[in-house]
Residue frames as qw, qx, qy, qz and C-alpha x, y, z in Angstrom:
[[0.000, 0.886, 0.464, 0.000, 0.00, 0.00, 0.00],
 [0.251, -0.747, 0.165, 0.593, 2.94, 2.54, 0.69],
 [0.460, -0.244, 0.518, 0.678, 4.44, 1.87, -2.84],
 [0.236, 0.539, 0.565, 0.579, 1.58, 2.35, -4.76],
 [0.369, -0.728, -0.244, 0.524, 1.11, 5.14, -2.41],
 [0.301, -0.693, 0.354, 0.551, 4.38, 6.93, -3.31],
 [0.249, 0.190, 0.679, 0.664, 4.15, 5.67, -7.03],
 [0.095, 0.788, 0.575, 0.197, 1.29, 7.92, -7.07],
 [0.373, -0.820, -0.008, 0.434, 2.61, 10.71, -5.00],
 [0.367, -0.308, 0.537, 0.694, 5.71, 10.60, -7.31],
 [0.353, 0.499, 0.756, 0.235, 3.01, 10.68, -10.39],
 [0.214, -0.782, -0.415, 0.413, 2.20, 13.88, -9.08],
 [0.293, -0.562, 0.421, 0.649, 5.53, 15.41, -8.92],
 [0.378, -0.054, 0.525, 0.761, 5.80, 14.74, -12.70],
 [0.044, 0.724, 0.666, -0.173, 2.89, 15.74, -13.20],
 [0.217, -0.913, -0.125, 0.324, 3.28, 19.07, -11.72],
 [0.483, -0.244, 0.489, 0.684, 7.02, 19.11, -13.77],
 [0.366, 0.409, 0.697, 0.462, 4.92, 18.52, -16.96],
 [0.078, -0.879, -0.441, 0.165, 2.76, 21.44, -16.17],
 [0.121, -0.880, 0.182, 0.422, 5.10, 24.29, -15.41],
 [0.331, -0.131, 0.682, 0.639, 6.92, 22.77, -18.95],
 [0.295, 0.573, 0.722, 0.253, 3.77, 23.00, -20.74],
 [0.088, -0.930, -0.040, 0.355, 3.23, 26.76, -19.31],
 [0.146, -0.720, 0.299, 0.609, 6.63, 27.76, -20.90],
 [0.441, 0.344, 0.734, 0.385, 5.83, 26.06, -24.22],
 [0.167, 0.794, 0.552, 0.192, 2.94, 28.05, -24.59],
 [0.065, -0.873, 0.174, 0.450, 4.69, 31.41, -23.17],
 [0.324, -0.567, 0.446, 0.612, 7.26, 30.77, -25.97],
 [0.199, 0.272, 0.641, 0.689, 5.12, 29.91, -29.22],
 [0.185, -0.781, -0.530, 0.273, 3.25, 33.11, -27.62],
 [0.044, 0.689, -0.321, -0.648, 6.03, 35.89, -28.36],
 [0.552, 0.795, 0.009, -0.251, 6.53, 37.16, -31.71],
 [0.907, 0.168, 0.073, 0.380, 8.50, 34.77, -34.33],
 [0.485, -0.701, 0.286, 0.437, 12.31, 35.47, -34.18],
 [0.418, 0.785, -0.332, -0.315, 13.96, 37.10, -37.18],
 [0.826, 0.306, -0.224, 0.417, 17.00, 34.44, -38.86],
 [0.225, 0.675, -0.307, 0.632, 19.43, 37.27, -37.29],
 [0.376, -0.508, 0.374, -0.679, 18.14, 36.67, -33.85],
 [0.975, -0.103, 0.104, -0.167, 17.59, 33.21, -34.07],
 [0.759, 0.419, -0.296, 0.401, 21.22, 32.40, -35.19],
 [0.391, 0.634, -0.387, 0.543, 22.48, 34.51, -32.63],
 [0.678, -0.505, 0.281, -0.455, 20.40, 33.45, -29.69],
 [0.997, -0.057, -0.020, -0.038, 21.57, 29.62, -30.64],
 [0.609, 0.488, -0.397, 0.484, 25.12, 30.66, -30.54],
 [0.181, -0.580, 0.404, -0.684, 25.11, 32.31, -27.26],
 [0.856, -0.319, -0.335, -0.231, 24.07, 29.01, -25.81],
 [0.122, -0.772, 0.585, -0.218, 25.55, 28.12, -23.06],
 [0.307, 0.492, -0.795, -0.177, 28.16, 25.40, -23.33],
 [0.272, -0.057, 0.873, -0.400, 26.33, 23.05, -20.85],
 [0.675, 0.303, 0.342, -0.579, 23.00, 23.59, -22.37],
 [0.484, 0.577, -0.500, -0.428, 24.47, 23.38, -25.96],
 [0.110, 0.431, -0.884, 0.145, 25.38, 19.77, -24.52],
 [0.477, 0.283, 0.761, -0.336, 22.28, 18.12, -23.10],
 [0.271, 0.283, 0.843, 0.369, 20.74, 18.32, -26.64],
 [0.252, -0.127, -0.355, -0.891, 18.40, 20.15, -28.52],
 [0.367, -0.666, -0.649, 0.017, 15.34, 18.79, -26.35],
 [0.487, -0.476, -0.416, 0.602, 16.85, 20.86, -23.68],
 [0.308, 0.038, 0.025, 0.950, 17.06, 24.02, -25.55],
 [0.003, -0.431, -0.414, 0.802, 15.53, 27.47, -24.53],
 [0.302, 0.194, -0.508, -0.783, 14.70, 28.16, -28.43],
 [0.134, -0.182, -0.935, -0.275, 12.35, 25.10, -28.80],
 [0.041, 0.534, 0.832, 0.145, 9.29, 25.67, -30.02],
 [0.196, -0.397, 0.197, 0.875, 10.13, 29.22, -30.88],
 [0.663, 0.579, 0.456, 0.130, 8.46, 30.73, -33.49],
 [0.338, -0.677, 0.277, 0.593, 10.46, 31.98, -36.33],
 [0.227, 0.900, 0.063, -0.367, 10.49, 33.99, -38.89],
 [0.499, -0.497, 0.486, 0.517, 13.31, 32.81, -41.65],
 [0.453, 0.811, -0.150, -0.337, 14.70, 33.66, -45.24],
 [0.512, -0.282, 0.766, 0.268, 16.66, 31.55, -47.49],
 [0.401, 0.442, -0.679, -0.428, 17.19, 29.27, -50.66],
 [0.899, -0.119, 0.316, -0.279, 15.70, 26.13, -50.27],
 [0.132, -0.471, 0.849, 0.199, 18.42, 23.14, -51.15],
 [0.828, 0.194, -0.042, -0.525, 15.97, 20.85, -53.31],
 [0.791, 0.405, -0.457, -0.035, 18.24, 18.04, -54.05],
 [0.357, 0.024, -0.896, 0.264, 18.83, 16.81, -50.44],
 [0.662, -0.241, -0.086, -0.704, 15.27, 16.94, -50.05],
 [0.143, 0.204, -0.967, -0.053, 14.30, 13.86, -47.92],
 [0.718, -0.155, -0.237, -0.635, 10.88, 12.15, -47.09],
 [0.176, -0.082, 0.938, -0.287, 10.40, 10.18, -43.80],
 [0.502, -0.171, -0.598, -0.601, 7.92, 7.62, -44.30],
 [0.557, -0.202, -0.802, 0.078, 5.50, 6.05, -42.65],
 [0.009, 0.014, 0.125, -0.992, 4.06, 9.67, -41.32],
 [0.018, 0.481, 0.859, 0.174, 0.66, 9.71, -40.43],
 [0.072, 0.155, 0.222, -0.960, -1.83, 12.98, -40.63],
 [0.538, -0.025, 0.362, -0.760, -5.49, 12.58, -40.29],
 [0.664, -0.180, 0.688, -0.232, -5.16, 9.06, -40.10],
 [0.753, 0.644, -0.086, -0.104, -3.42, 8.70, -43.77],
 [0.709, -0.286, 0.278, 0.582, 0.10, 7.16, -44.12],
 [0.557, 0.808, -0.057, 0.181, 2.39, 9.37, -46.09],
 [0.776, -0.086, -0.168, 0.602, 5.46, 10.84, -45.90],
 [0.328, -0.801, 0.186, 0.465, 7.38, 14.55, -43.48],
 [0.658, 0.613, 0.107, 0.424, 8.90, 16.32, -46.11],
 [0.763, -0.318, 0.081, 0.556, 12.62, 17.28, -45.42],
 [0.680, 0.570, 0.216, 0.407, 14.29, 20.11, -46.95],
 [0.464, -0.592, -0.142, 0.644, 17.21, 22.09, -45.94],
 [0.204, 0.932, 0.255, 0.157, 17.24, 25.44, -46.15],
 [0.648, 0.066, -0.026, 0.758, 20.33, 27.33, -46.86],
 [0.145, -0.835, -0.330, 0.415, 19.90, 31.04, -44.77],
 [0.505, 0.851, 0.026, 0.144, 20.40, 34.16, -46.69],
 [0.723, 0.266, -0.319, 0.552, 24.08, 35.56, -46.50],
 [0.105, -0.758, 0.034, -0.643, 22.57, 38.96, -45.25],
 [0.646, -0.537, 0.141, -0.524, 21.87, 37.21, -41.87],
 [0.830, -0.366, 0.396, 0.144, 24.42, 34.09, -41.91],
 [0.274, 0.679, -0.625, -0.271, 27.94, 34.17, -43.55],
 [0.924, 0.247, -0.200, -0.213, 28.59, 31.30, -45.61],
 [0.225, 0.615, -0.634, 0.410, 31.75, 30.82, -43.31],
 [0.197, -0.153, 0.758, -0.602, 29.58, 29.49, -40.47],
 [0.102, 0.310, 0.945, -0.009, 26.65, 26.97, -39.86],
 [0.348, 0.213, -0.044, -0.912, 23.63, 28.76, -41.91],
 [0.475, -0.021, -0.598, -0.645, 21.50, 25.78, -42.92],
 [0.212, -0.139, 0.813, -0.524, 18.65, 24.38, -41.10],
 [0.196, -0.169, -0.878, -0.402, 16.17, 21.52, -41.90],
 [0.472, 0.203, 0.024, -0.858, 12.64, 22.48, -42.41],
 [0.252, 0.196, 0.899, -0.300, 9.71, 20.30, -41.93],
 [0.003, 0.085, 0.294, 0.952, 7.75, 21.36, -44.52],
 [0.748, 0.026, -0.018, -0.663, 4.51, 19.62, -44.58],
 [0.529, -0.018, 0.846, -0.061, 2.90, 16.11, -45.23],
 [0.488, 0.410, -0.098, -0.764, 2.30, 14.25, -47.99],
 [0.772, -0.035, 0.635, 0.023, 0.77, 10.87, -48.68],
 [0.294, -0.433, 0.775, 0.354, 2.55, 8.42, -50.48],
 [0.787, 0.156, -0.402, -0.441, 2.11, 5.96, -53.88],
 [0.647, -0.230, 0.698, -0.202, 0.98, 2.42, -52.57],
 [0.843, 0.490, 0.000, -0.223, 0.72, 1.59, -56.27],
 [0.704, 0.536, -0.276, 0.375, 4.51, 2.20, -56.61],
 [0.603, -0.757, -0.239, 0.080, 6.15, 2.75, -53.03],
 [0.569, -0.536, 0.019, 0.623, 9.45, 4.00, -54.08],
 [0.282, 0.612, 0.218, 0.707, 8.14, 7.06, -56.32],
 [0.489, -0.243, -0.421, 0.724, 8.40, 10.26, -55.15],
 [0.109, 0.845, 0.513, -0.105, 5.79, 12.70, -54.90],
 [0.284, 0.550, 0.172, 0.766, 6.09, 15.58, -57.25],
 [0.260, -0.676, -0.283, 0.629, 6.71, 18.58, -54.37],
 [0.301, 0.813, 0.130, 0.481, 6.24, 22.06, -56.20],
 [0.648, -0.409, -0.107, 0.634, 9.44, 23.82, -54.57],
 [0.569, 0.803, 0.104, 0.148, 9.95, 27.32, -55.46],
 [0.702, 0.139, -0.038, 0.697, 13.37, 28.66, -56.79],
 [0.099, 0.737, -0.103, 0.661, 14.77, 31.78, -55.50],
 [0.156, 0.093, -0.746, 0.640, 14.35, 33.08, -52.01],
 [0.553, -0.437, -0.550, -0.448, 11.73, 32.44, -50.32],
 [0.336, -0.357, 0.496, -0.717, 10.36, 33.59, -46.33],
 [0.557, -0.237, -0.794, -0.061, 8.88, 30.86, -43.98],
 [0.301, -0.546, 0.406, -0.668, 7.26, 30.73, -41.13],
 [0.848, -0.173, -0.493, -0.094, 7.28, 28.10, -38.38],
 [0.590, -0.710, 0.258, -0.285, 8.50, 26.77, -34.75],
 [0.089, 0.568, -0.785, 0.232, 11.82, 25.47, -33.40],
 [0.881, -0.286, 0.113, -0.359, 11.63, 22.05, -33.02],
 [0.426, -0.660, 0.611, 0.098, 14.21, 19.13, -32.15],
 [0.245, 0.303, -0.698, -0.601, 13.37, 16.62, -34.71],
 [0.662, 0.044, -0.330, -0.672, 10.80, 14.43, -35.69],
 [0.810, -0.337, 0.425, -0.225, 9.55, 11.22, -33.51],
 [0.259, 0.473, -0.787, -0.300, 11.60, 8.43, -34.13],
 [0.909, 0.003, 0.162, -0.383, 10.30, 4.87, -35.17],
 [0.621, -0.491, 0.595, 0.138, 11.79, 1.83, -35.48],
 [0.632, 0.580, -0.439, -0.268, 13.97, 0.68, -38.01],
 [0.943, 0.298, -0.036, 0.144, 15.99, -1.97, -39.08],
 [0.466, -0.604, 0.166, 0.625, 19.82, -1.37, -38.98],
 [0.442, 0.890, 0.088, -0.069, 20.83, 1.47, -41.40],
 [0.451, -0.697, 0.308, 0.465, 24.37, 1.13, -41.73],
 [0.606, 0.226, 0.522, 0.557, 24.28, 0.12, -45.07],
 [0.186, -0.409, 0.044, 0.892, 25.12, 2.86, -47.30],
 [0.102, 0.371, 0.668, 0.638, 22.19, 2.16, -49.61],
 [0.317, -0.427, -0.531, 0.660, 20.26, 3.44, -46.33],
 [0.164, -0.705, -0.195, 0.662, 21.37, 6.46, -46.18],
 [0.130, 0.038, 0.446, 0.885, 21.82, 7.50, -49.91],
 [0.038, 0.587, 0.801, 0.110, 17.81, 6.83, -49.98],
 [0.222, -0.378, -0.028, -0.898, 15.49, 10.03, -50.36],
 [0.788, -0.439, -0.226, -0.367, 13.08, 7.40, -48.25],
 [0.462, 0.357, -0.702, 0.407, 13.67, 7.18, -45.18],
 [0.575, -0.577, -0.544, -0.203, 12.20, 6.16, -42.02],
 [0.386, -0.853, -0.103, 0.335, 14.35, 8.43, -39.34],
 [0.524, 0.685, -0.080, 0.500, 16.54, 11.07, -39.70],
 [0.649, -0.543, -0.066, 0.529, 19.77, 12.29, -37.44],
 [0.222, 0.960, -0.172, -0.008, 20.89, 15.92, -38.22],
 [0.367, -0.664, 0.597, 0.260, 24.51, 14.81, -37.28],
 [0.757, 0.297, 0.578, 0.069, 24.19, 12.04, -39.60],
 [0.373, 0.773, 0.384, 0.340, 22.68, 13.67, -42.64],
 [0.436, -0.836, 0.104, 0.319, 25.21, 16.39, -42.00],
 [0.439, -0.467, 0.672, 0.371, 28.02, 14.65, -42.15],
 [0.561, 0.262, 0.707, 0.342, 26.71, 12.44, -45.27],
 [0.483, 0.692, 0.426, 0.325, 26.11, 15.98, -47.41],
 [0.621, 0.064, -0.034, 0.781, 28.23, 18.08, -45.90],
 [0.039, -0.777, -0.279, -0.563, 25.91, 20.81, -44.93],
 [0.260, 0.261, -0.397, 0.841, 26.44, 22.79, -42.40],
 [0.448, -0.647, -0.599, -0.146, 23.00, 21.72, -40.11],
 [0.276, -0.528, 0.481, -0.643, 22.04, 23.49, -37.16],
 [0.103, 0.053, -0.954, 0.275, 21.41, 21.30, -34.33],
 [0.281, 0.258, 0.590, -0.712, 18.02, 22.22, -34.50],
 [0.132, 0.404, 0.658, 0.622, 15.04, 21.62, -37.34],
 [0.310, 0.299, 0.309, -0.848, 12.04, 23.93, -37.73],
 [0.245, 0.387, 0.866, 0.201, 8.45, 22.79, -38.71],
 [0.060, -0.045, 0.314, 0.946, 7.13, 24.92, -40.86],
 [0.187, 0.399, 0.770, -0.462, 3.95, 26.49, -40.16],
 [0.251, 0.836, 0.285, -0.395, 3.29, 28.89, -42.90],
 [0.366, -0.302, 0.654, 0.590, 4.35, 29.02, -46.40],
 [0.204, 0.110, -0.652, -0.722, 3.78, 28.77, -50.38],
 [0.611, 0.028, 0.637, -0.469, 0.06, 27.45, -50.30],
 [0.638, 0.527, -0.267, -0.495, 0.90, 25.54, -53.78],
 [0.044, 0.408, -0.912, -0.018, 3.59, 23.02, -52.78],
 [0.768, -0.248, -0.124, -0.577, 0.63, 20.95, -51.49],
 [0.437, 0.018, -0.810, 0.390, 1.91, 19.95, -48.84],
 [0.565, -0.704, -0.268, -0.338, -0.56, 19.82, -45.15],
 [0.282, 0.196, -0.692, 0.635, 0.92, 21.12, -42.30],
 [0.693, -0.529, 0.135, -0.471, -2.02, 20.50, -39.70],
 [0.334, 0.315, -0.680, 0.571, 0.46, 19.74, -37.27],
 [0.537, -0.539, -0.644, 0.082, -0.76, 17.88, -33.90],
 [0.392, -0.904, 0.023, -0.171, -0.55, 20.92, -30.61],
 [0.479, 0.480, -0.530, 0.509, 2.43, 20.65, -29.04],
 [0.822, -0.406, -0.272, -0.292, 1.49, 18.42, -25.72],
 [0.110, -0.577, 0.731, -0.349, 4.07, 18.35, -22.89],
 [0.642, -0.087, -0.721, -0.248, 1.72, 14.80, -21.73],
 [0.155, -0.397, 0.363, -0.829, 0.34, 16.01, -18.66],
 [0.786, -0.021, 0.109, -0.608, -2.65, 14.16, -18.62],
 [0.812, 0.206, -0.544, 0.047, -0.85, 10.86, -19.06],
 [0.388, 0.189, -0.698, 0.571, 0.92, 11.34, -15.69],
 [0.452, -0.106, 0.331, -0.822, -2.52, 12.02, -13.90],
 [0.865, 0.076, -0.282, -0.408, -3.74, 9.09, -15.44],
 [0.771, 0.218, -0.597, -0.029, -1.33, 7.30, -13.86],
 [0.014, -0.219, 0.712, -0.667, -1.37, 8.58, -10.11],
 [0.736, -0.129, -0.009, -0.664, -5.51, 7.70, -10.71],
 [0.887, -0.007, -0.440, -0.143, -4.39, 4.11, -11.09],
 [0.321, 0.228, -0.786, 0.477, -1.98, 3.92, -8.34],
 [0.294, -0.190, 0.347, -0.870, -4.26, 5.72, -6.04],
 [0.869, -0.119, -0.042, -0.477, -7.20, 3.57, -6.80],
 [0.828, 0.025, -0.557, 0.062, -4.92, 0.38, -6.33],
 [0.249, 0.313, -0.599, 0.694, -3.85, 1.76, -3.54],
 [0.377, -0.179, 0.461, -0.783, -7.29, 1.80, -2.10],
 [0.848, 0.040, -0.408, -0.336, -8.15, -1.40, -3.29],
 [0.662, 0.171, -0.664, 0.302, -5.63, -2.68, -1.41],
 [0.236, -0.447, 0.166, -0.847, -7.45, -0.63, 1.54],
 [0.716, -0.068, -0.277, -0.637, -10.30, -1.89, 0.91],
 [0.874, -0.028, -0.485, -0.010, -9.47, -5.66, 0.92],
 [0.498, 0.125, -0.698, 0.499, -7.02, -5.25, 4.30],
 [0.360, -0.238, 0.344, -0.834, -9.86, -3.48, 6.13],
 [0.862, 0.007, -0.188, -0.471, -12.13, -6.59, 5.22],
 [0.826, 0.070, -0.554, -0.083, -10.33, -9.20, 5.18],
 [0.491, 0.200, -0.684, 0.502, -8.25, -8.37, 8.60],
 [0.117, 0.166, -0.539, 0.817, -10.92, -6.59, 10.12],
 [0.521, 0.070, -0.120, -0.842, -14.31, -6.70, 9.26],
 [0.761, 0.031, -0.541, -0.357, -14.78, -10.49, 8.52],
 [0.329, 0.176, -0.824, 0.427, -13.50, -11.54, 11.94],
 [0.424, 0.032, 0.658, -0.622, -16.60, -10.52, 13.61],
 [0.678, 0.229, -0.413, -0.564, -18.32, -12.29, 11.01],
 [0.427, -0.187, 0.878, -0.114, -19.06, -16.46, 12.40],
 [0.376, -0.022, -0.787, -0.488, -20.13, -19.21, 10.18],
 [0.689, -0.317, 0.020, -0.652, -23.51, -19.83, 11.14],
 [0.204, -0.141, 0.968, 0.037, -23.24, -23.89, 13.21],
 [0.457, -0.031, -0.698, -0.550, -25.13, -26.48, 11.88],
 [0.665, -0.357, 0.189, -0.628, -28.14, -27.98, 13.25],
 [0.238, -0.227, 0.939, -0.102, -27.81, -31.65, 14.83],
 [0.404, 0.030, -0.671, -0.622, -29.03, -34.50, 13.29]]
């Protein structure tokens, strides 16, 4: 009874964690989207610890921002096996090379961009949907984000793998290294944009999973008084209780 207690109690606590995370979510896709100029220079100024625990951890996530560029079309990539109102398709990938005005081409200026969704051929499963990309520069808008859920694969070390445009996760370090781009350590999912590419970006909230850790101090709690329940009865209640005797024959 104490453990499922304290496994509730503790349920709480994360609870209560989740909360005051969920609060600064919303304070931060609340202010007004950060220029390229101000977003580059806030992610530099990290500090070295933070810059270390990982792009979950960072202060920027789920930022909105505000960003200019060249879109890199040819290491476009498409995770599959993406689902958006309960259609498979495939997260469309495409890094975006920042203008020069606002990152010199000397230092890390390209960051992958979530564009949208778009479902897939089941006729033919390794064509590739016809994305209408335009050329030039082109403004986005969208929200700092760390990178897309990962699902399980298979091992990927072969290098047919990774050459693939399909692909069923992506690692920015990775895909980096294998094209040589200069990633940030962050992606952004792009909320606002060309409405021709047809791509869909109804993108789920952004859900710290608050209500998942209340659901689980309800079950401790109630097993915890089940287990009340049954040691008030059985140790205390049923003792004045006598089997009735039988009559003689």
């Amino acid at each position: 009874m104490a453990v499922t207690a304290s496994l509730g109690r503790w349920q709480l606590s994360r609870a209560a964690q989740k909360e005051a995370l969920q609060q600064a979510m919303d304070q931060r896709m609340a202010e007004p989207p950060l220029g390229a100029a101000q977003f580059l220079v806030q992610l530099r100024d990290l500090p070295a610890d933070v810059q270390r625990a990982g792009p979950e951890n960072d202060p920027l996530l789920h930022r909105q921002v505000k960003l200019t560029g060249h879109w890199i079309v040819d290491k476009t990539v498409y995770l599959d096996n993406r689902q958006m109102h309960g259609r498979q398709g495939f997260f469309v990938m495409t890094p975006l090379r920042l203008s020069d005005a606002v990152a010199p081409p000397q230092q890390s200026s390209v960051v992958m961009v979530q564009r949208g969704w778009v479902p897939r051929n089941f006729e033919d499963r390794a064509r590739l949907p016809e994305i209408r990309t335009p050329e030039g520069e082109v403004q986005i808008l969208g929200r700092v984000a760390a990178r897309p859920a990962r699902l399980y694969e298979f091992d990927t070390s072969g290098n047919s793998a990774r050459a693939s445009a399909i692909r069923q996760n992506l690692d920015l370090v990775t895909f980096g290294a294998e094209t040589g781009l200069p990633l940030l350590p962050l992606s952004v999912v792009q909320t606002a944009g060309d409405a021709n590419d047809g791509l869909l970006r109804d993108w789920p909230a952004v859900d710290s999973g608050v209500d998942k850790h209340y659901g689980y101090a309800f079950q401790w709690f109630g097993l915890c008084a089940l287990v009340a329940i049954l040691y008030v009865w059985f140790q205390l209640i049923r003792r004045f209780f006598r089997p009735r005797s039988q009559p003689s024959a």
